[in-house]
GUBASE-224849 format. One record per residue: residue in three letters; x, y, z of N, C-alpha, C in turn. Coordinates in steps of 0.2 Angstrom, whole numbers, padded with zeros to 4 digits, always signed. Example, Ala and Ser with C-alpha at 12.3 -4.5 7.8 and 13.67 -1.06 7.14 Angstrom:
BEGIN
ALA+0066-0028+0039+0062-0022+0039+0066-0016+0039
SER+0064-0011+0035+0068-0005+0036+0064+0000+0039
This chain:
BEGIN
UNK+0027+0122+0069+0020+0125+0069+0019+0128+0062
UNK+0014+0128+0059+0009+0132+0054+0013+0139+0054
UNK+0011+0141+0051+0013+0151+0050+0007+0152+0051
UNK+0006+0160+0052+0000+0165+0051-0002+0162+0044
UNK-0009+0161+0044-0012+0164+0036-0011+0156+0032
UNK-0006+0149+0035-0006+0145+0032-0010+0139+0034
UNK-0015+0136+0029-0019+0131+0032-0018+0125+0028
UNK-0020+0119+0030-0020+0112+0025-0016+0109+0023
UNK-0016+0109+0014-0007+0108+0012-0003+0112+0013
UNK-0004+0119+0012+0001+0124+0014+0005+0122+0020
UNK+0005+0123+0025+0003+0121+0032+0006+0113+0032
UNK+0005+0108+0030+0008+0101+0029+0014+0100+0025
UNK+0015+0107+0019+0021+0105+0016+0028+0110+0020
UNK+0024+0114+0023+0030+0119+0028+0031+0115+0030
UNK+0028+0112+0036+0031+0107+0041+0036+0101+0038
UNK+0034+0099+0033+0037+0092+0032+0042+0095+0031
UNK+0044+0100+0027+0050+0103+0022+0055+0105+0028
UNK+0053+0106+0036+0056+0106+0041+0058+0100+0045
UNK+0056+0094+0045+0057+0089+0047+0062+0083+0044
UNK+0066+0083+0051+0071+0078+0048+0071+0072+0045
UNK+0077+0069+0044+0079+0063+0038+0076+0056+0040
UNK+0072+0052+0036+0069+0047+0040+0062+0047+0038
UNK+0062+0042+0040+0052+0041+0039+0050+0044+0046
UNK+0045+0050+0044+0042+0055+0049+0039+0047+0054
UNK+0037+0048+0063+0035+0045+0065+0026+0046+0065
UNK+0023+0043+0062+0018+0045+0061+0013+0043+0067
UNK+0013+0036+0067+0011+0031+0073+0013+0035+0079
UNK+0014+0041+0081+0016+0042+0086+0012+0051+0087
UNK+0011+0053+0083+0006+0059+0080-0001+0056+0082
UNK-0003+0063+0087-0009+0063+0087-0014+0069+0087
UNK-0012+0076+0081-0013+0081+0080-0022+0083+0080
UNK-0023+0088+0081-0030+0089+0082-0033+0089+0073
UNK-0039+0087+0072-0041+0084+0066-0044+0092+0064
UNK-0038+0096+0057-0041+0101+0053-0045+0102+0047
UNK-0048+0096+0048-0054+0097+0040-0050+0092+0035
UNK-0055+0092+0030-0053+0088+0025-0052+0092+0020
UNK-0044+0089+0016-0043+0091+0009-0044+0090+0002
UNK-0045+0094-0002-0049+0089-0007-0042+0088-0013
UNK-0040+0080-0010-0035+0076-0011-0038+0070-0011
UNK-0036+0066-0017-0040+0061-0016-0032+0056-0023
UNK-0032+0050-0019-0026+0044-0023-0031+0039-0024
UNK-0032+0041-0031-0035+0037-0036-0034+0027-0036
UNK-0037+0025-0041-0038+0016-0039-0030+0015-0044
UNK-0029+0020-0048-0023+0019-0052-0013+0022-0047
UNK-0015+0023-0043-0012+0028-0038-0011+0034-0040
UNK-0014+0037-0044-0012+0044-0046-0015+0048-0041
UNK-0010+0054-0038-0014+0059-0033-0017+0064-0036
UNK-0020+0065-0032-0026+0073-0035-0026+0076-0030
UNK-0025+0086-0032-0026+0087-0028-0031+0094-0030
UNK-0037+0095-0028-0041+0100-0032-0041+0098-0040
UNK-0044+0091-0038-0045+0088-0044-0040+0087-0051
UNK-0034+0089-0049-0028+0091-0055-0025+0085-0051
UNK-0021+0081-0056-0015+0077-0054-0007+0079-0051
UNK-0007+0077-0046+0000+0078-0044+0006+0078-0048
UNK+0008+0081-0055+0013+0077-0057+0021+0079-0055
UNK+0022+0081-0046+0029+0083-0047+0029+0073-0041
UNK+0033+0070-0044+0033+0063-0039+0038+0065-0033
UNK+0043+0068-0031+0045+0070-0025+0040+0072-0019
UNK+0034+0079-0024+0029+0080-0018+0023+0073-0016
UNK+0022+0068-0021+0018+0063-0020+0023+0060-0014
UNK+0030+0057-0014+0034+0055-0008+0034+0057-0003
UNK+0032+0064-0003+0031+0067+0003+0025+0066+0008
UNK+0023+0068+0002+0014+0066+0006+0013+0061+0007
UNK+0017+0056+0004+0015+0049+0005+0020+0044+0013
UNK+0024+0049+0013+0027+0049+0019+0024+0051+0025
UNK+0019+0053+0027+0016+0055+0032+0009+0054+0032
UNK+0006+0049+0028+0000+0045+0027-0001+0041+0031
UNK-0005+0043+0035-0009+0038+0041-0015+0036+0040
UNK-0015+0028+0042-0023+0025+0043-0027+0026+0050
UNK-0032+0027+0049-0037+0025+0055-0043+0024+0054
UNK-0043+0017+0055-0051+0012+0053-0050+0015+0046
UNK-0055+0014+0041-0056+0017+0037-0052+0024+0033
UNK-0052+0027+0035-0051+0034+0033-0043+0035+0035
UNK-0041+0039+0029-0034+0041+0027-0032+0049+0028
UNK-0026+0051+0034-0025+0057+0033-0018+0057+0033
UNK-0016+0065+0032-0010+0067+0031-0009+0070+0038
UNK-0002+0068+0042-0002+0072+0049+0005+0075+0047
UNK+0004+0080+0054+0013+0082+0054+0013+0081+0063
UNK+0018+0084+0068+0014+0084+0075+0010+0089+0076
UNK+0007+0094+0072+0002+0100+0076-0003+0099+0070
UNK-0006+0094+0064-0011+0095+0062-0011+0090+0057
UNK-0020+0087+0056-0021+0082+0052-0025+0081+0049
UNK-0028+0082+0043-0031+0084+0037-0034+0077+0032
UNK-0040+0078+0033-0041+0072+0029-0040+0072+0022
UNK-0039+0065+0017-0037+0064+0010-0042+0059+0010
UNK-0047+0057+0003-0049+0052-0001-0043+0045-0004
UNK-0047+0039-0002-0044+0034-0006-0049+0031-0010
UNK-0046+0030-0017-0051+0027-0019-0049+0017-0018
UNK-0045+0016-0019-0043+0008-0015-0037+0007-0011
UNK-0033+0006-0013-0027+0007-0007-0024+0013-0010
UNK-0021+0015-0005-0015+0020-0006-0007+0020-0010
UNK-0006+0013-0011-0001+0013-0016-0002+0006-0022
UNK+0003+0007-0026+0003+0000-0031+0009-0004-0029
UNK+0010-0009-0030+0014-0012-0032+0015-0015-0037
UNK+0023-0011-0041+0021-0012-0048+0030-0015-0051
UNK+0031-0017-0048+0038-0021-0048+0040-0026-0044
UNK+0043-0033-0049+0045-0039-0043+0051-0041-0044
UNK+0054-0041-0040+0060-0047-0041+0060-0053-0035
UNK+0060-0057-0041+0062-0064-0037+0067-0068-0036
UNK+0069-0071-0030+0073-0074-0029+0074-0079-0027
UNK+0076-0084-0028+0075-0092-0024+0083-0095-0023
UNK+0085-0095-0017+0088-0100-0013+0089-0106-0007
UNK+0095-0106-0004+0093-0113-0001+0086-0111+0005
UNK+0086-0104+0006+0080-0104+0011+0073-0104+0006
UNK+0074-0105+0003+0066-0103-0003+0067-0098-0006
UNK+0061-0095-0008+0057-0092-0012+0057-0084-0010
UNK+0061-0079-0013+0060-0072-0009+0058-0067-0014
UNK+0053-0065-0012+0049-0060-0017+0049-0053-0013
UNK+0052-0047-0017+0053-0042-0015+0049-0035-0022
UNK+0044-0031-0018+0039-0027-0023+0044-0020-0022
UNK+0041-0017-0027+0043-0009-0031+0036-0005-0028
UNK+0034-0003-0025+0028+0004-0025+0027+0008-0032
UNK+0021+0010-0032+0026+0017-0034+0028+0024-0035
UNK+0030+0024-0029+0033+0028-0024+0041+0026-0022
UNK+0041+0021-0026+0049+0020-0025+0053+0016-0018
UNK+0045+0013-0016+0049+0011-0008+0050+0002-0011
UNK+0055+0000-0007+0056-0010-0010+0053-0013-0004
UNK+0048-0015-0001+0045-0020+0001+0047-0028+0001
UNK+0051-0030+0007+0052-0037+0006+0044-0042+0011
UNK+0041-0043+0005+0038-0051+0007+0037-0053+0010
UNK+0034-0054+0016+0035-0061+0020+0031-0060+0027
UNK+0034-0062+0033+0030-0061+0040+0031-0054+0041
UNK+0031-0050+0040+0031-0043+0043+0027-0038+0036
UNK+0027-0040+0031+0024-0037+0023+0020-0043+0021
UNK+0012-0044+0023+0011-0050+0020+0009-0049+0015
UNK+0006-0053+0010+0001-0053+0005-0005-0057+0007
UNK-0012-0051+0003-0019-0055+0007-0023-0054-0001
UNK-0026-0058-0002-0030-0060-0009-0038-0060-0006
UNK-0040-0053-0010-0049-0052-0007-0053-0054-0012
UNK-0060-0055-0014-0062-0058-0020-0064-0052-0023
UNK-0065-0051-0029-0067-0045-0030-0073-0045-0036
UNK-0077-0041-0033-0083-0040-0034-0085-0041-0041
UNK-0091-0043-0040-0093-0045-0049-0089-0049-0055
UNK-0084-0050-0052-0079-0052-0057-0078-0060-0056
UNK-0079-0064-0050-0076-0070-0047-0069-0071-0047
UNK-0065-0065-0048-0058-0064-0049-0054-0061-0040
UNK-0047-0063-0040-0045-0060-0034-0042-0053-0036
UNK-0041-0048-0032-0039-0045-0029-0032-0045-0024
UNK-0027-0044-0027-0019-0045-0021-0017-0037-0018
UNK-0014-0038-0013-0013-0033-0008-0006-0036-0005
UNK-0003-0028-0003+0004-0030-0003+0005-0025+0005
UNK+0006-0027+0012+0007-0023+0016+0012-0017+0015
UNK+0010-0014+0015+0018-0009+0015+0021-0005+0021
UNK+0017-0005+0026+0019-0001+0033+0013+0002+0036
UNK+0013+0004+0043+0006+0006+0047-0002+0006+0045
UNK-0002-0002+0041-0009-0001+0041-0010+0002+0033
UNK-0007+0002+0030-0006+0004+0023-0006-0001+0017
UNK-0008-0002+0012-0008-0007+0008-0006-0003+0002
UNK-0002-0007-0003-0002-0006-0010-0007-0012-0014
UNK-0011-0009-0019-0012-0015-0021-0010-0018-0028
UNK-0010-0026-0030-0003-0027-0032-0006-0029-0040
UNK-0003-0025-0046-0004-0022-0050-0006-0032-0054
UNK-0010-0030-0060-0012-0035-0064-0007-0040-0065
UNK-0001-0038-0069+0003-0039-0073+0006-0041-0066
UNK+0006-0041-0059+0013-0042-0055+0008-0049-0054
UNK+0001-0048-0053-0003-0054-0050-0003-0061-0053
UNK-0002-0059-0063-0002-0066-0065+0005-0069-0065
UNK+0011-0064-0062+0018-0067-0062+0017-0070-0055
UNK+0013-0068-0051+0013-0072-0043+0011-0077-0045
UNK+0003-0081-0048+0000-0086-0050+0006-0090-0053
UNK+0008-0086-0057+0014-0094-0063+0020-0095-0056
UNK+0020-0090-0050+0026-0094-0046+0020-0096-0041
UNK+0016-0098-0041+0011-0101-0036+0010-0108-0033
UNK+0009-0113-0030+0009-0119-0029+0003-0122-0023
UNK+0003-0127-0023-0004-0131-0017-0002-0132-0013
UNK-0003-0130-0008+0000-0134-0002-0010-0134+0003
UNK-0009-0142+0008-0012-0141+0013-0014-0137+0020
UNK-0018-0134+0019-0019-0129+0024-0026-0131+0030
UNK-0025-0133+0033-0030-0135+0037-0032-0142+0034
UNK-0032-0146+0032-0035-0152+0025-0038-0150+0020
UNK-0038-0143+0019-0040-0140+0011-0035-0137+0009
UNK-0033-0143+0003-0027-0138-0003-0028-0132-0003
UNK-0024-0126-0005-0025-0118-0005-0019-0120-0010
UNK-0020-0115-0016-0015-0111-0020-0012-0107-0018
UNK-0006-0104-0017-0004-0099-0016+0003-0098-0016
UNK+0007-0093-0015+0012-0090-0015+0019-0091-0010
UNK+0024-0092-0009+0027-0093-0004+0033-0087-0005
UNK+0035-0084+0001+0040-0079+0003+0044-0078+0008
UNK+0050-0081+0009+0052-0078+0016+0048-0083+0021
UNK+0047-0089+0019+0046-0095+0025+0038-0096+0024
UNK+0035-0090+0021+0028-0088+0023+0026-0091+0017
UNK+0018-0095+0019+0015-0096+0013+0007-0092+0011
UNK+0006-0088+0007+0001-0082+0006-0005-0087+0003
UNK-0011-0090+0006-0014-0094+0001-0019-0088-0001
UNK-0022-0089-0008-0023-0085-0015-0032-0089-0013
UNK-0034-0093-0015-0039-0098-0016-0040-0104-0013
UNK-0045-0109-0014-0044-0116-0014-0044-0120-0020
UNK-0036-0122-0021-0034-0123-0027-0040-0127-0032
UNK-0045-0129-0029-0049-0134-0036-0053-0125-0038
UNK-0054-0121-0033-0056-0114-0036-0052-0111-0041
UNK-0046-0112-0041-0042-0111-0044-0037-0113-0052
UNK-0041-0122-0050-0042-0122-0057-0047-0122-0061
UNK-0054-0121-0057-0060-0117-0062-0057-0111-0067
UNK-0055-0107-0063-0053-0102-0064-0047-0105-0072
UNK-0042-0108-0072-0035-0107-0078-0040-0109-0084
């Protein structure tokens, strides 16, 4: 519980700082809603908090450890309280790849950054939105409850160069393959408009 006198991040960082090893269960929280904070994770993931940048990255892992989604809207819970925070597009990047290919395929595994490694495939997918005004995609990389990183410029044109056509319903689809799983990107003649 909070102390006398403590409210919001105060109040969220005592708790945490009390809470054992492990990813807090969050999905399992369902604390009464105490107002919104004025924290907001930027489209670059940088955190703000009172308009200043977070730069200690342990406190970012923190808070980002206890980051729940519902519908729309992004809060920070603990079990006795849960605080709204601004997103301006997903809440994490993904900004590192290693790739790996053997006799089972193709296994693509991402960096956050926040440091967590995300593997690829049926349970972490990847989904390409179009993005606005541009006629370009948009890639997203699941990272847990409903949470997305979204997957950095430089990580996207290294997906494209390991990208391939396959048929998908009788329309060729370009896209990505990981861990069994094939991610289609576009439809490949859109696709090569685009190169």
């Amino acid at each position: 519980m909070a102390k006398e006198g403590q409210t919001g991040l105060e109040a969220i960082t005592a708790a945490l700082g009390r809470a054992g090893k492990g990813p807090p269960p969050v999905e399992r929280w369902n604390p009464p809603f105490c107002g919104d904070l004025d924290m907001r994770i930027a489209a670059d993931g940088t955190w703000f908090y009172l308009k200043t940048p977070i730069g200690r990255p342990a406190l970012v892992k923190l808070f980002a450890s206890v980051l729940k989604r519902e519908g729309d809207s992004y809060f920070l819970v603990t079990p006795v309280e849960k605080c709204g925070i601004r997103v301006d597009d997903a809440p994490f990047l993904a900004v590192e790849l290693h790739v790996e290919r053997g006799s089972g395929g193709q296994l693509l595994d991402f960096r956050t950054n926040i440091d967590d490694w995300v593997a690829c495939g049926p349970q972490h997918i990847l989904r390409f939105e179009p993005e606005a005004g541009t006629g370009g995609l948009k890639p997203y990389l699941h990272v847990r409850r409903d949470l997305w990183a979204k997957v950095t410029r430089a990580l996207f044109f290294d997906l494209v160069d390991l990208g391939e056509e396959r048929d998908i319903d009788g329309t060729t689809m370009f896209g990505v393959a990981s861990r069994g799983e094939f991610f289609a990107m576009a439809p490949a003649a859109q696709m090569r408009d685009l190169a």
